[in-house]
C-alpha positions in Angstrom: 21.9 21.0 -3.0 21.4 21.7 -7.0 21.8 25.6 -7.4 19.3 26.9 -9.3 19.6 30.4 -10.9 16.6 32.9 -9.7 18.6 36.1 -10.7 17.2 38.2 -14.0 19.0 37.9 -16.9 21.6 40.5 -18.0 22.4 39.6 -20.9 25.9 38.7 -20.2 26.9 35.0 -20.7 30.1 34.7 -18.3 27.9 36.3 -15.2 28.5 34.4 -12.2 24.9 33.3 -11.7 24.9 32.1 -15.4 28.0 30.0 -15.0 26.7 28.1 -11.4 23.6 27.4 -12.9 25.5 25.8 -16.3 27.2 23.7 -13.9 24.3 22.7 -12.0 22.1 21.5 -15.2 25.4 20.1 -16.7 25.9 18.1 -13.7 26.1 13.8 -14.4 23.2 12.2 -14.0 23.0 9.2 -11.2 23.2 6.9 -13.9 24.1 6.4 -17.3 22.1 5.7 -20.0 22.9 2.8 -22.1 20.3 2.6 -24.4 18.6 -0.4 -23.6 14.6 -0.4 -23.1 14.9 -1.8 -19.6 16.6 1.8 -18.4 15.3 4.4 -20.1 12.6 5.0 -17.1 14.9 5.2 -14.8 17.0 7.7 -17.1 14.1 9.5 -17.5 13.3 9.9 -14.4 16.7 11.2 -13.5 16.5 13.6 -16.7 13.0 15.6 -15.3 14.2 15.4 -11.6 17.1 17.4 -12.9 15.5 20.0 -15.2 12.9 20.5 -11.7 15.7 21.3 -9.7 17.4 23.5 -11.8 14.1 25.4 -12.7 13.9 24.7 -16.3 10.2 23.3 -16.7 9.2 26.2 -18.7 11.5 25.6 -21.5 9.6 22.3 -22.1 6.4 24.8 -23.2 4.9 24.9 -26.3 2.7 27.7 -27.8 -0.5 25.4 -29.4 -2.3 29.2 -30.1 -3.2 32.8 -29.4 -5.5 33.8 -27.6 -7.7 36.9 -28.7 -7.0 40.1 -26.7 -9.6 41.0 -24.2 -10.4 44.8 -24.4 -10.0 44.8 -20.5 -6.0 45.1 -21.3 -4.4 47.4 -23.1 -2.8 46.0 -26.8 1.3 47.2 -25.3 0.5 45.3 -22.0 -1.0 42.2 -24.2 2.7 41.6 -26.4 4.0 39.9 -23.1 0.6 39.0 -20.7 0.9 35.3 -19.7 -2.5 34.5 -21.2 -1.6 35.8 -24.6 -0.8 32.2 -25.4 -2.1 28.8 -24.8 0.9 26.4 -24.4 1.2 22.3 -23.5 4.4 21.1 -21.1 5.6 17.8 -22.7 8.3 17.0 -19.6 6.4 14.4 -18.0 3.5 13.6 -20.9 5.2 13.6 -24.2 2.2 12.3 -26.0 1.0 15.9 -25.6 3.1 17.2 -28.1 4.4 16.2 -31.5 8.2 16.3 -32.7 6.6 19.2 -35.3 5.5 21.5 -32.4 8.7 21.3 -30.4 10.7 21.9 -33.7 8.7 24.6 -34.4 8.8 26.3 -30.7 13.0 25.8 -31.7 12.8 27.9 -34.7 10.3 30.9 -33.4 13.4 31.3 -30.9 15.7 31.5 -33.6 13.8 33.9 -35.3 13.4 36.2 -32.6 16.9 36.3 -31.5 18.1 36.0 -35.2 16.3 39.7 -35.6 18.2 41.1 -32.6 20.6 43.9 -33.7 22.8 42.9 -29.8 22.4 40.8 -27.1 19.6 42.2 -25.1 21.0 43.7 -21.7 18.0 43.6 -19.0 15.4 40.6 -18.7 12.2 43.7 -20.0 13.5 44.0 -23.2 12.0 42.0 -26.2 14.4 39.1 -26.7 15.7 38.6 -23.7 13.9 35.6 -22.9 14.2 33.9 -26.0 18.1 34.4 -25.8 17.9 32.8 -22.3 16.1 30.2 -24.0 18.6 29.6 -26.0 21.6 29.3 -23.2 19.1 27.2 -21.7 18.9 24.6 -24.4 22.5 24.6 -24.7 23.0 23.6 -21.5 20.1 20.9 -21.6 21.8 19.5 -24.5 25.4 18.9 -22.6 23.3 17.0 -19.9 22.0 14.7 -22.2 24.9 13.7 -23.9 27.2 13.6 -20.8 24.6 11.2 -19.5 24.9 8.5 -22.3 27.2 5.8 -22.8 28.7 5.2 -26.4 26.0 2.9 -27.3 23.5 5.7 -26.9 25.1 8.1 -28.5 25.7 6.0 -31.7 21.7 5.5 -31.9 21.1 9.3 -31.2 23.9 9.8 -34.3 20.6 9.5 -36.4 18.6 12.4 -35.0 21.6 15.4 -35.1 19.6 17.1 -38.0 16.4 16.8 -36.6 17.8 18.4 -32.8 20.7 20.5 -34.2 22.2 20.7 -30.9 19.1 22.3 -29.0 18.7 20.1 -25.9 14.9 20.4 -26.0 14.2 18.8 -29.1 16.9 16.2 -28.6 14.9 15.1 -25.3 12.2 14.6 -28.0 14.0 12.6 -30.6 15.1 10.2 -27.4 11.8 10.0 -26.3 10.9 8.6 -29.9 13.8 6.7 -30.3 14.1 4.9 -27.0 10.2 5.2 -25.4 8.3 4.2 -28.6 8.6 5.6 -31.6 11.2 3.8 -33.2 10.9 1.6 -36.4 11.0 -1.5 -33.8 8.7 0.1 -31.4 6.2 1.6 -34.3 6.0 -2.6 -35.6 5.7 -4.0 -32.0 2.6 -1.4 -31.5 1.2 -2.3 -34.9 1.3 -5.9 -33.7 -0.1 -5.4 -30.9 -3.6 -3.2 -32.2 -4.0 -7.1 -34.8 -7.4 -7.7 -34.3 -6.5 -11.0 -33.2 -5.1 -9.2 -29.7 -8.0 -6.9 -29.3 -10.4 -9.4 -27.8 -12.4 -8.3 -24.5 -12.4 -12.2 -23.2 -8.3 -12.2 -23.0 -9.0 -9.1 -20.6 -11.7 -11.0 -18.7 -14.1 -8.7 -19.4 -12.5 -5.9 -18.1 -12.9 -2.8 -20.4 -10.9 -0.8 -18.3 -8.0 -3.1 -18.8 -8.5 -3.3 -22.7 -8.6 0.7 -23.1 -5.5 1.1 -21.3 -3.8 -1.3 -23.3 -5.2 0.0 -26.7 -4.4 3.5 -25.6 -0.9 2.2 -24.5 0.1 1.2 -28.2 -2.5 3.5 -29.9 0.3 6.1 -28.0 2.9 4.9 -29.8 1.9 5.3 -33.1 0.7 9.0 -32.7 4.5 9.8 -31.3 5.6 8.3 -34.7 3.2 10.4 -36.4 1.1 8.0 -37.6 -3.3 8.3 -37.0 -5.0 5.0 -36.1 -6.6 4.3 -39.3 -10.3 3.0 -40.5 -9.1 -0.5 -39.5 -8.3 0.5 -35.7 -11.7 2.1 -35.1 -13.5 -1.5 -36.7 -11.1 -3.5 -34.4 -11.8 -1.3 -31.4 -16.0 -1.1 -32.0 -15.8 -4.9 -33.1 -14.1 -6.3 -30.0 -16.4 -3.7 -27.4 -19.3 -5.1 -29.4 -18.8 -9.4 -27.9 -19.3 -7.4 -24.6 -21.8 -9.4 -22.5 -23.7 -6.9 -20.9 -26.5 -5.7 -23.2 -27.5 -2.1 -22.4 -23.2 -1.7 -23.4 -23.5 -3.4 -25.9 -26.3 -1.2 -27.5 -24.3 1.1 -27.2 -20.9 0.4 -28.8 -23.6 -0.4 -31.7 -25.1 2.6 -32.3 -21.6 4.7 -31.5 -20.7 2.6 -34.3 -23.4 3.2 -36.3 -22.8 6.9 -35.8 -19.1 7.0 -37.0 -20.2 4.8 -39.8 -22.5 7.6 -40.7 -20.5 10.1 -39.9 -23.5 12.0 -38.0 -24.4 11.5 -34.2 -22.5 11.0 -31.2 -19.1 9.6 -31.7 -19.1 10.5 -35.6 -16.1 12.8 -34.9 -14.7 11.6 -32.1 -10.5 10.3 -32.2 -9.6 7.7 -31.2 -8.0 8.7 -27.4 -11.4 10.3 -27.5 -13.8 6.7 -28.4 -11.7 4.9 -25.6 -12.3 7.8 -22.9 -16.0 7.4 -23.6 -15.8 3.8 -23.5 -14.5 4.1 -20.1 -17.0 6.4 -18.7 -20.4 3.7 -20.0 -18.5 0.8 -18.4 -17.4 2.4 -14.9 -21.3 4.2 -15.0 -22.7 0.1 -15.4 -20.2 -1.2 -12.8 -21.2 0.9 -10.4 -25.2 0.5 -11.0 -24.0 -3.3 -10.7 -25.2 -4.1 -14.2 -21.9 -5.3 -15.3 -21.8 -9.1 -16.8 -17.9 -10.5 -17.1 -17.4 -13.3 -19.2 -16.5 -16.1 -16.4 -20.0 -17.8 -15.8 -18.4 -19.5 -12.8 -17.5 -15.6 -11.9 -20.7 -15.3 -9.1 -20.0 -18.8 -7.3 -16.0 -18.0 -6.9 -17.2 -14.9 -6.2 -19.7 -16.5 -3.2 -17.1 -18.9 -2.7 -14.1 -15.9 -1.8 -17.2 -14.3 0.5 -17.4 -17.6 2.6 -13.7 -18.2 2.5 -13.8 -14.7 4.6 -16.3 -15.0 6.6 -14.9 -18.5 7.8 -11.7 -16.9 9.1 -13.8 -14.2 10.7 -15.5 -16.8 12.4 -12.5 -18.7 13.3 -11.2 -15.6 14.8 -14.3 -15.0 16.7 -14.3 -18.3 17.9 -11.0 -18.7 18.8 -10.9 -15.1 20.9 -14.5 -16.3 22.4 -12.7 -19.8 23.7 -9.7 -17.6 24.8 -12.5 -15.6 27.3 -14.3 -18.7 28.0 -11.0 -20.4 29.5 -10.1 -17.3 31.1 -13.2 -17.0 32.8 -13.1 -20.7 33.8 -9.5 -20.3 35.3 -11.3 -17.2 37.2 -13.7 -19.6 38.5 -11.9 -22.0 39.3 -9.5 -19.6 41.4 -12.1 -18.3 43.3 -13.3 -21.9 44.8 -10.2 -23.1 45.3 -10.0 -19.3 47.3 -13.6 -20.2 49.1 -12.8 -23.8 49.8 -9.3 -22.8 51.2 -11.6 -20.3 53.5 -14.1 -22.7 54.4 -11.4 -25.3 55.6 -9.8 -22.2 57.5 -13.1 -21.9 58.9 -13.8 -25.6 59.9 -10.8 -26.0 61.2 -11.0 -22.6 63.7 -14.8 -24.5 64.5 -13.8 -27.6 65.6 -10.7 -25.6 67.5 -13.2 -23.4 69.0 -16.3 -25.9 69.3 -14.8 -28.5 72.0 -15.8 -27.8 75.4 -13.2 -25.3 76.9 -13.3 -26.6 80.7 -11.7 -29.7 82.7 -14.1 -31.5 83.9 -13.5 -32.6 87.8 -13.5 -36.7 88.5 -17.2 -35.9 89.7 -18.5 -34.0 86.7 -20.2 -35.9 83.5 -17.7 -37.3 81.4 -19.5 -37.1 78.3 -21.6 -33.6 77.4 -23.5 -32.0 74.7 -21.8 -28.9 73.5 -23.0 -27.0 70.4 -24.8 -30.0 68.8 -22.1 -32.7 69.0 -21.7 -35.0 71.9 -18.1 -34.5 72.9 -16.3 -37.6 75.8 -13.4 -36.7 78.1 -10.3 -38.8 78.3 -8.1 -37.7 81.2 -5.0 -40.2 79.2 -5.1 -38.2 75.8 -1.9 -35.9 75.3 0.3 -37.8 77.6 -1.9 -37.8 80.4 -2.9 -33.7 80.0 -6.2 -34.6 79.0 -8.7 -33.6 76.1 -12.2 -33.5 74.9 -12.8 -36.4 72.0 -15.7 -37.5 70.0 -14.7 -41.1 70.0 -13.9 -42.2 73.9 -13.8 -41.5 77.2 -11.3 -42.1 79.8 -12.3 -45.8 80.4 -12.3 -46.4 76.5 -9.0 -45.2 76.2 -6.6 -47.5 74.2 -3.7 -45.4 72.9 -5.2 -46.4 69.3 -7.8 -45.0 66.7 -10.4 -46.7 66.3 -10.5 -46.8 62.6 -7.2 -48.4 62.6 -5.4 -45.5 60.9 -2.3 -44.1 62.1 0.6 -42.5 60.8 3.8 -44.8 60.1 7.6 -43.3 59.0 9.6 -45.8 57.1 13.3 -44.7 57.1 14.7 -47.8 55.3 16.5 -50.6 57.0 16.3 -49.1 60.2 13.0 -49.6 60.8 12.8 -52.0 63.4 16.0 -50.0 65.3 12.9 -47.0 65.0 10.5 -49.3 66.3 12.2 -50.2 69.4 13.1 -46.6 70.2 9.6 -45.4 69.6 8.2 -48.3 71.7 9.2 -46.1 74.9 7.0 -43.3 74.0 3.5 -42.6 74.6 1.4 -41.6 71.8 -2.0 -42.0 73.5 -4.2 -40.0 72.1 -2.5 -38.6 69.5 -5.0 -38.8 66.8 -7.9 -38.1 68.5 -8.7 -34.3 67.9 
């Protein structure tokens, strides 16, 4: 865990607490930087992870101006309130702030510890937190360059006068030299604002994507100091202008005319300022649904990606409507088979159950009417036992079925060996139930 100090200053620079929390921001980064584009986001990264955990946001503050004193507080309490000043943090967004301002934030610190007669001995006293500043930006200062390879340090060679060994203002100079404000950079961006990049149809239409790129390089040149000129502001209103939505159109025109006049809406506006505006009229149209791109095939791919969707719905659909279909089908199906199986149970039990259940005597009819079928006796059937048929009577009785069926077992090449041992026994009336 990274310690981080939370103990009041005392004005004494070998104090435990002070040494463990040099040792935590002095700590090597996960990586070092080699100062190539490609890894200076990940360095970055690392760098204000680091400065979090070791609780040194606030030295990333600047003062921008004071603040009047409200009569509500008194002017002793006022030297040292927290709304005495209005300051910017540039850890995270350095386009905030300008190499000037955190140069100048450096020096008031020097001043104020400069006019110190000693080292101030309890955090209440005035100059006690500018002299923990200081430490601070020492220490800031050892991260950085333990966290560089040789390469990097030879191109940070450049900026020593300009940082002066305050880690602060060195994190600014590496942010200019390796994130966009460099000679190579400050061309590239300059390239990029040529009014033969800043057309609307290369972004499809899509302003949103056009601001974010201007403002993207138009970034760039403010870190380097430089203002986006008359030029940028005609390239900017020129390309808005080929828009091909009217009412936004009309619009860019008459913000244009307005600058041109310098009177009106958008006569004073910068240029971070024109592109935020510019964003607002085009997400206001595109939600009213009054936005035109530039495609004209644009509605029909757009049709043609609403039917590509609704076709898989409905191959879903249909697919999960077969799947019940089949299912109920094979439920169906299984409860025939079930019934027929029942209703074959049931015949079968009838025709058990429907024949005559009595022996007739040699002087009783032969041939009777029992539950609407005419049923014959044959006193030969079953080896002699006697049943009830449907087909003959005793007299009839010829030990074959009438319809010439009968059941025959082949067991190869002894089936004439079978034949003659089967010709002993007496299968009258076998197939007669």
């Amino acid at each position: 865990m990274v310690y981080v100090n939370d103990t009041p200053f005392k004005g004494t620079y070998n104090a435990d607490d002070r040494l463990k929390h040099r040792n935590a921001v002095r700590e090597d980064l996960p990586t070092k930087f080699d100062g190539s584009k490609d890894q200076f986001y990940r360095h970055s990264i690392e760098f204000i992870q680091r400065i979090k955990d070791t609780g040194l946001v606030a030295e990333f503050d600047i003062r921008i101006r004071e603040n009047p004193r409200p009569d509500a507080i008194a002017e002793c309490a006022w030297a040292d309130h927290p709304d005495r000043f209005e300051t910017i943090n540039f850890l995270e967004d350095y386009t905030v702030a300008t190499l000037t301002q955190v140069k100048a934030e450096r020096d008031r610190i020097l001043a104020t510890i400069a006019g110190l007669d000693a080292a101030p001995r309890n955090a209440g006293v005035p100059g006690a937190k500018e002299f923990a500043s200081k430490q601070h930006r020492s220490w800031i200062a050892e991260c950085l360059r333990m966290s560089w390879t040789a390469e990097a340090k030879d191109r940070m060679d450049a900026h020593t006068e300009e940082h002066d060994g305050d880690g602060v203002v060195m994190w600014m100079c590496c942010l200019q030299e390796f994130a966009g404000s460099s000679r190579e950079a400050l061309i590239a961006a300059q390239e990029a604002l040529h009014p033969n990049k800043l057309n609307l149809d290369s972004f499809n239409m899509d302003v949103k994507s056009f601001t974010s790129y201007c403002r993207t390089h138009f970034r760039m040149l403010l870190k380097a100091g430089r203002q986006p000129t008359e030029d940028h502001f005609i390239h900017i209103y020129t390309a808005l202008k080929k828009a091909n939505t009217e009412e936004f159109r009309l619009q860019i025109i008459d913000w244009y005319r307005n600058w041109r006049q310098g009177a009106g809406a958008g006569s004073q506006w910068t240029m971070m300022q024109l592109l935020a505006k510019v964003d607002l009229e085009y997400t206001r149209l595109l939600e009213l649904g009054q936005w035109e791109t530039n495609d004209p095939n644009s509605t029909v791919v757009a049709l043609l990606s609403k039917v590509n969707d609704l076709e898989k719905s409905v191959a879903t659909w249909k697919t999960k409507a077969q799947k019940a279909v089949d299912t109920e089908k094979a439920k169906a199906t299984k409860a025939e088979n079930k019934d027929g199986n029942k209703d074959k149970a049931a015949t079968g039990t009838a025709n058990k159950t429907e024949r005559p259940h009595w022996i007739p005597k040699p002087t009783d009819k032969q041939i009777v009417e029992h539950k609407g079928c005419t049923w014959k006796y044959c006193s030969k059937c079953l080896n002699g036992k006697g049943a009830w048929t449907k087909t003959h009577t005793t007299e009839e009785h010829t030990g074959v079925r009438k319809d010439g069926g009968g059941r025959r077992r082949r067991r190869g090449k002894s089936n004439q060996d079978a034949s003659s041992n089967l010709a002993n026994i007496d299968f009258t009336g076998l197939w007669d139930f």
